[in-house]
C-alpha positions in Angstrom: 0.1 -20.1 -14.3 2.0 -18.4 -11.8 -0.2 -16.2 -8.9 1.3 -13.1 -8.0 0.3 -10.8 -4.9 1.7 -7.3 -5.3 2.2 -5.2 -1.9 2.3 -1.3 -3.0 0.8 1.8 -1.2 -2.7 2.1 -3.0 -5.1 0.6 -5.2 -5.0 1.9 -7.6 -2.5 5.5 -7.7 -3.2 7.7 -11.0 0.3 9.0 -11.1 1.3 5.4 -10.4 1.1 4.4 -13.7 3.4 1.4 -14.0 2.7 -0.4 -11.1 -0.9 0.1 -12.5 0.1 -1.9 -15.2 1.7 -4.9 -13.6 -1.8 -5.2 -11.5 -3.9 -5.1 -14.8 -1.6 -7.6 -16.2 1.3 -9.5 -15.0 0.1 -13.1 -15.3 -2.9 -12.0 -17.7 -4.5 -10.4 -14.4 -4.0 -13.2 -12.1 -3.1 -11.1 -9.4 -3.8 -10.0 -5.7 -3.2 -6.8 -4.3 -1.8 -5.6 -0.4 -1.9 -2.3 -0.3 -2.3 0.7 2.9 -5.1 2.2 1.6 -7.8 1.9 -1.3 -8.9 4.8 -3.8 -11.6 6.1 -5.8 -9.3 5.7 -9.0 -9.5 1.7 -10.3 -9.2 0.4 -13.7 -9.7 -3.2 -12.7 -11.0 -5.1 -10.1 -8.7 -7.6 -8.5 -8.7 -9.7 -4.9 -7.4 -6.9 -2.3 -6.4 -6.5 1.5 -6.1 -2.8 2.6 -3.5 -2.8 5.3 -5.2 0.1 7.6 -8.4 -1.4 6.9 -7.3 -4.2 9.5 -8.8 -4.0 12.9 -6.3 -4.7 15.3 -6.6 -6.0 18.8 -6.0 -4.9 22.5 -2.5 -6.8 22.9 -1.3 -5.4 19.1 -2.4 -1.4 20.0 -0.9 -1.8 23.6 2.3 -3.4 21.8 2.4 -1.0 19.2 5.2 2.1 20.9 6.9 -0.8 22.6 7.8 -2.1 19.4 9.0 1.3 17.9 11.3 1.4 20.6 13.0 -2.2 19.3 12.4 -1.6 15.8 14.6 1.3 16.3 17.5 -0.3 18.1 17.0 -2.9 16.7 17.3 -1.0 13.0 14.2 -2.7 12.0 11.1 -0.6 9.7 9.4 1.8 12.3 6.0 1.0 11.0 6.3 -2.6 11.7 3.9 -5.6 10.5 3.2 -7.5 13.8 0.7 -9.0 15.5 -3.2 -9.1 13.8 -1.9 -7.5 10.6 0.9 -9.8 10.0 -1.5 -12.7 10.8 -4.4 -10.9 8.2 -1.4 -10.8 5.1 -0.4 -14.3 5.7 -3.9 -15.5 5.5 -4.8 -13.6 2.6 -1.9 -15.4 0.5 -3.2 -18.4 2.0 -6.4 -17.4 1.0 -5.2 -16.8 -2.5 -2.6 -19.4 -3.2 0.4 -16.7 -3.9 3.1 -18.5 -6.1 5.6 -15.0 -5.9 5.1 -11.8 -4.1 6.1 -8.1 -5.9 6.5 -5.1 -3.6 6.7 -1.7 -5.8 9.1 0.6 -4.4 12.3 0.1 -2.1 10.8 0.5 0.6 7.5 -1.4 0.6 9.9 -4.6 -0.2 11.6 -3.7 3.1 8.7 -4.0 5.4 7.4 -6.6 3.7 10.4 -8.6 3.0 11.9 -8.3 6.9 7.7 -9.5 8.0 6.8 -12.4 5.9 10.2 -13.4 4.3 10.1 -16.4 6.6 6.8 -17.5 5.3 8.7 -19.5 2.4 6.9 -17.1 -0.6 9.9 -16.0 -2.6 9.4 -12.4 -2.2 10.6 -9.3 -5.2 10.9 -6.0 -4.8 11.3 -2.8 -7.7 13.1 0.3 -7.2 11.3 3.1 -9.2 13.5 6.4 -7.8 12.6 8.5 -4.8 13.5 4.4 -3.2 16.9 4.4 -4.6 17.9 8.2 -4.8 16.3 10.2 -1.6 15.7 7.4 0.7 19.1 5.5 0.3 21.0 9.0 1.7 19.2 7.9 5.1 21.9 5.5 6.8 19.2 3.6 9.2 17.3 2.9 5.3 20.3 1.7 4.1 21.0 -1.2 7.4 17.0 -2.1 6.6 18.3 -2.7 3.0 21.2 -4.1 4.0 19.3 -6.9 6.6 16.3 -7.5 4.1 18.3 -7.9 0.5 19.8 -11.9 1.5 16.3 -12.3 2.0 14.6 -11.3 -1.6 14.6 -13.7 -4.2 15.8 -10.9 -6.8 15.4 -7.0 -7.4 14.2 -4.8 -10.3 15.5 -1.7 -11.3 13.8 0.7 -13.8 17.2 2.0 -14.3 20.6 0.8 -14.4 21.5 4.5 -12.5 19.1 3.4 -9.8 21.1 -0.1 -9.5 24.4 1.6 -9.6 22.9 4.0 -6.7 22.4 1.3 -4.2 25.7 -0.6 -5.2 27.9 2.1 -4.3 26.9 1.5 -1.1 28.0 -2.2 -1.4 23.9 -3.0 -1.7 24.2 -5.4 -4.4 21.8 -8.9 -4.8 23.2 -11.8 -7.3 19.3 -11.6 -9.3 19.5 -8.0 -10.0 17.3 -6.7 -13.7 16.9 -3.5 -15.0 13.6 -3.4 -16.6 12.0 -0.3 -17.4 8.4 0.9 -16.5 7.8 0.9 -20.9 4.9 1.8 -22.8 2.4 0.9 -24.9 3.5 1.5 -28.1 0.4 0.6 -29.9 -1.4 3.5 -28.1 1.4 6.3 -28.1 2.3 6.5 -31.5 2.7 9.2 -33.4 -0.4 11.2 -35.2 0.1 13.9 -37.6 2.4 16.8 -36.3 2.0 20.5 -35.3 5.4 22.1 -36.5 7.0 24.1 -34.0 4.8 22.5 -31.5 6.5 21.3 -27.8 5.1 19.4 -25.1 6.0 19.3 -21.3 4.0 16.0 -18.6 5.2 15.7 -15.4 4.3 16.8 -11.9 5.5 20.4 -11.7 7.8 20.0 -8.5 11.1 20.5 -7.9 13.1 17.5 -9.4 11.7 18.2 -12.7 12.7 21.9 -12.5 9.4 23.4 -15.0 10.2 26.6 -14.2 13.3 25.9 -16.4 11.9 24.6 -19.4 8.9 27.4 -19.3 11.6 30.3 -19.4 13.9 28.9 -21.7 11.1 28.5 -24.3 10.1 32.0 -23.7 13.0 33.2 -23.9 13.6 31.7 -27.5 10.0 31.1 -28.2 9.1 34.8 -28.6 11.2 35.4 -32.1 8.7 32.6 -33.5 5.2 33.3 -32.9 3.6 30.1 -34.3 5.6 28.0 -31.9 3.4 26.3 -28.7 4.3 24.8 -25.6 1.8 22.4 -23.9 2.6 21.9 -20.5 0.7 19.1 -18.8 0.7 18.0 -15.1 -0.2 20.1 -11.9 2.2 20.7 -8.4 3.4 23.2 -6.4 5.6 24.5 -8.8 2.5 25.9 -11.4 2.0 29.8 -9.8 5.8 30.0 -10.6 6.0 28.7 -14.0 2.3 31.1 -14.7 4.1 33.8 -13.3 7.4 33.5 -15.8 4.9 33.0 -18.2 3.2 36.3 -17.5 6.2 38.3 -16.7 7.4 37.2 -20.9 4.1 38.0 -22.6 3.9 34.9 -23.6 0.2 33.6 -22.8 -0.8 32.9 -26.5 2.7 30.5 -26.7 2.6 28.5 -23.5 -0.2 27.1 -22.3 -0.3 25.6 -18.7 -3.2 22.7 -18.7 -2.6 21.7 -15.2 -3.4 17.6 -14.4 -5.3 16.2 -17.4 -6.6 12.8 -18.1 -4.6 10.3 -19.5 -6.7 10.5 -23.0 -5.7 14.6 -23.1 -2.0 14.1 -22.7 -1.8 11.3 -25.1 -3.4 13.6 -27.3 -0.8 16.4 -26.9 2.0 14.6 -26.9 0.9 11.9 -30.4 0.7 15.5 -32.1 3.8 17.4 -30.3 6.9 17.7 -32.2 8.9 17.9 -29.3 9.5 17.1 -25.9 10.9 19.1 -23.2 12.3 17.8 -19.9 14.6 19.6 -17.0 15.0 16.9 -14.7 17.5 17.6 -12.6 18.4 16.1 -8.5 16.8 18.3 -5.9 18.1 19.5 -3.1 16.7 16.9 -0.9 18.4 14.1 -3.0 15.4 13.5 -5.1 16.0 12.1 -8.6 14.3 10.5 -11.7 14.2 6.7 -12.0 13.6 6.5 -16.2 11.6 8.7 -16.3 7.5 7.4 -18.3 7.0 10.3 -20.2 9.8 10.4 -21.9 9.5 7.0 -22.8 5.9 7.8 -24.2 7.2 10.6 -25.9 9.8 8.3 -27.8 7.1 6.2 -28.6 4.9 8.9 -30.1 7.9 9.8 -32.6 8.7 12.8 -30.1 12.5 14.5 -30.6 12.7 14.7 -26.6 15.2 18.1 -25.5 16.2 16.1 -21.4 19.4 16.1 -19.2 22.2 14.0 -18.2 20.3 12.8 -15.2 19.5 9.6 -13.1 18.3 7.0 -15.8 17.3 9.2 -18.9 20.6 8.6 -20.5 19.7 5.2 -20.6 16.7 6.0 -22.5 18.1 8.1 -25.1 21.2 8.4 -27.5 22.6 11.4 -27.9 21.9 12.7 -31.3 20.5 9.7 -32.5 17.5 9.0 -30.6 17.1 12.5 -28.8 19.4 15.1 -27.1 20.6 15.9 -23.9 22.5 18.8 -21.9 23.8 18.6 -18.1 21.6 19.5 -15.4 21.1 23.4 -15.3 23.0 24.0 -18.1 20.4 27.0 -19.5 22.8 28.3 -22.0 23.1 24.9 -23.8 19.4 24.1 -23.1 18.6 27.2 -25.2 20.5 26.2 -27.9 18.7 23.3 -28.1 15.4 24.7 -27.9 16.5 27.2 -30.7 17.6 25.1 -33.0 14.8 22.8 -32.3 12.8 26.1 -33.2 14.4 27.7 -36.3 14.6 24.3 -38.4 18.2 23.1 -37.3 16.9 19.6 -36.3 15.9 16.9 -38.4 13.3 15.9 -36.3 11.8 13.3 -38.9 15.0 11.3 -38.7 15.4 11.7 -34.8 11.2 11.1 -34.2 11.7 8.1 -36.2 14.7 6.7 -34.7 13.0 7.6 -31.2 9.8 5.6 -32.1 12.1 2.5 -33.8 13.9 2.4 -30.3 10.7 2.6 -28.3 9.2 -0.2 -29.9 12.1 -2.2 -29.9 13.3 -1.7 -26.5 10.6 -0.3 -24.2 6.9 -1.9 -25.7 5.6 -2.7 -21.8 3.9 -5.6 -23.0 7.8 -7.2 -24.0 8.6 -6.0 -20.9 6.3 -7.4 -18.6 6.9 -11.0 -20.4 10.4 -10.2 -19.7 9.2 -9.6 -15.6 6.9 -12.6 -15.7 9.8 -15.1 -17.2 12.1 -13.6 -14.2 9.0 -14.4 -11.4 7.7 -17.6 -12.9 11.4 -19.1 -13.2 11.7 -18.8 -9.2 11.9 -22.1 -6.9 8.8 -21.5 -4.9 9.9 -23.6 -2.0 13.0 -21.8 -1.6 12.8 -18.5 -2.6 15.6 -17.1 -0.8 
């Protein structure tokens, strides 16, 4: 059985949820982890090396602004791994006998890729979003990708909008797979369902646009007193969506949880009719990959109410499987919502086809044999 070492920012990130998974169980946990820092929150316990953990020497901290000046003319990562560190990773692979190496996220596959590609471990990386959307607008990102992708031995995509993103700009790699993050479909499934009952998980920030969904159910919400809307997840954006609340006299109809364990949401969103979901690109450039709660709210036999945005088209058929509007399209959104409301829907047939789908398509543990077949059917002496 293959050993796999996977570089990513922390062990272990809540909100990190798929890269989570791969650590728990690509390779039925045979696994490493290379990560910058270490955190309270760990569901397993695997080998690790924590990257600013490493004590580096004299020569590497004198070194240290000398190289930022190259990396930057040079168009190399900023933050390079030189020196002690790069001698510390190396041996920990050693250490561990690493058969493949998976960086999570653009841009950990960058640094890691243009450090230790030479090193003769075929290296992978996944784009998850904020990789392929924000970061690709930044032209000195886009040379890094450019240098470092002849040197992967293939690239993930959660998304087939994320892989379109980087190939417009002619960043393209012969072993390209979209595989989603998935879920577990065994665990969200459906329970027995609150009519008229509407759920909202996410981070409450600006790509997700809450404030959106919160007014349009008021706004439609308030001719049907019975109706609820659950709203899960905390951010900057949860004053503003307390305050629309407020302002509607709607506190009995929409309640705002804030961050809740994983068990809570689960629990909201198994017994939620439907799903709401105003994702939308920020200003900034910031857009979904495919997005996981939607995926979980397939799989719990949710009808998800989205928009035409980033990779959640690829997730749902329209009609069929759920429905979706353009980005800040309000008028349409609270039709939807409405109809969703007064009955219009026939949210059996659509919860059922959404669950069918989910199973079929998006069960992680499919998936991640899917992943594993990809990183076990790599040449390890020539990974390039």
């Amino acid at each position: 059985m293959k050993k796999v070492c996977i570089f990513t920012y922390s062990f272990m990130h809540k909100h990190h949820t798929m890269v989570n998974f791969h650590i728990e169980n690509l390779f039925d946990g045979n696994s490493c982890v290379c990560v910058e820092n270490e955190t309270d929150y760990q569901t397993v316990q695997r080998p690790i090396l924590v990257r600013n953990e490493i004590k580096l020497g004299i020569k590497d901290r004198l070194l240290g602004p000398l190289k930022k000046m190259s990396n930057k003319a040079r168009k190399l990562p900023a933050k390079s791994i030189f020196g002690t560190e790069r001698k510390e990773i190396l041996e920990f692979l050693r250490r561990e006998k690493v058969d493949v190496i998976l960086c999570e996220f653009g841009c950990v596959g960058v640094d890691i890729t243009e450090a230790i590609s030479d090193y003769g471990i075929p290296i992978y990386t996944y784009y998850r979003g904020y990789d392929a959307t924000m970061r690709i607008r930044s032209r000195r990102q886009q040379n890094l990708i450019r240098k470092t992708l002849p040197k992967m031995a293939g690239v993930f995509f959660v998304s087939g909008f994320l892989k379109d993103n980087l190939s417009a700009l002619g960043l393209e790699h012969p072993n390209s797979y979209v595989v989603p993050s998935g879920v577990n479909t065994q665990k969200f499934c459906p329970a027995e369902k609150s009519e008229r009952s509407f759920v909202a998980v996410g981070r409450l920030i600006e790509k997700k646009r809450p404030d959106l969904t919160v007014r349009a159910f008021c706004q439609e919400a308030k001719f049907f007193p019975e109706a609820v809307l659950n709203v899960l997840g905390g951010g900057p954006m949860l004053d503003m969506c307390g305050k629309i609340v407020h302002e509607a006299g709607m506190e009995n109809q929409v309640k705002l949880h804030g961050e809740q364990h994983h068990d809570v949401v689960l629990k909201y969103v198994r017994e939620a009719e439907f799903f709401l979901q105003h994702s939308v690109t920020s200003p900034s450039g910031d857009a979904e990959g495919a997005p996981t709660s939607i995926q979980e709210a397939m799989a719990c036999g949710c009808v998800v109410i989205a928009t035409r945005h980033a990779g959640i088209p690829d997730l749902i058929e329209e009609g069929k499987t759920g429905y979706l509007i353009d980005e800040l399209a309000m008028e349409d959104y609270r039709k939807h919502i409405k109809s969703a409301l007064s009955g219009e829907i026939n949210s059996d047939k659509i919860a059922q086809a959404a669950r069918d789908h989910a199973v079929t398509n998006l069960d992680n543990r499919m998936l991640i044999e899917h992943v594993e077949s990809i990183l076990t059917a790599t040449d390890t002496k020539n990974g390039n």
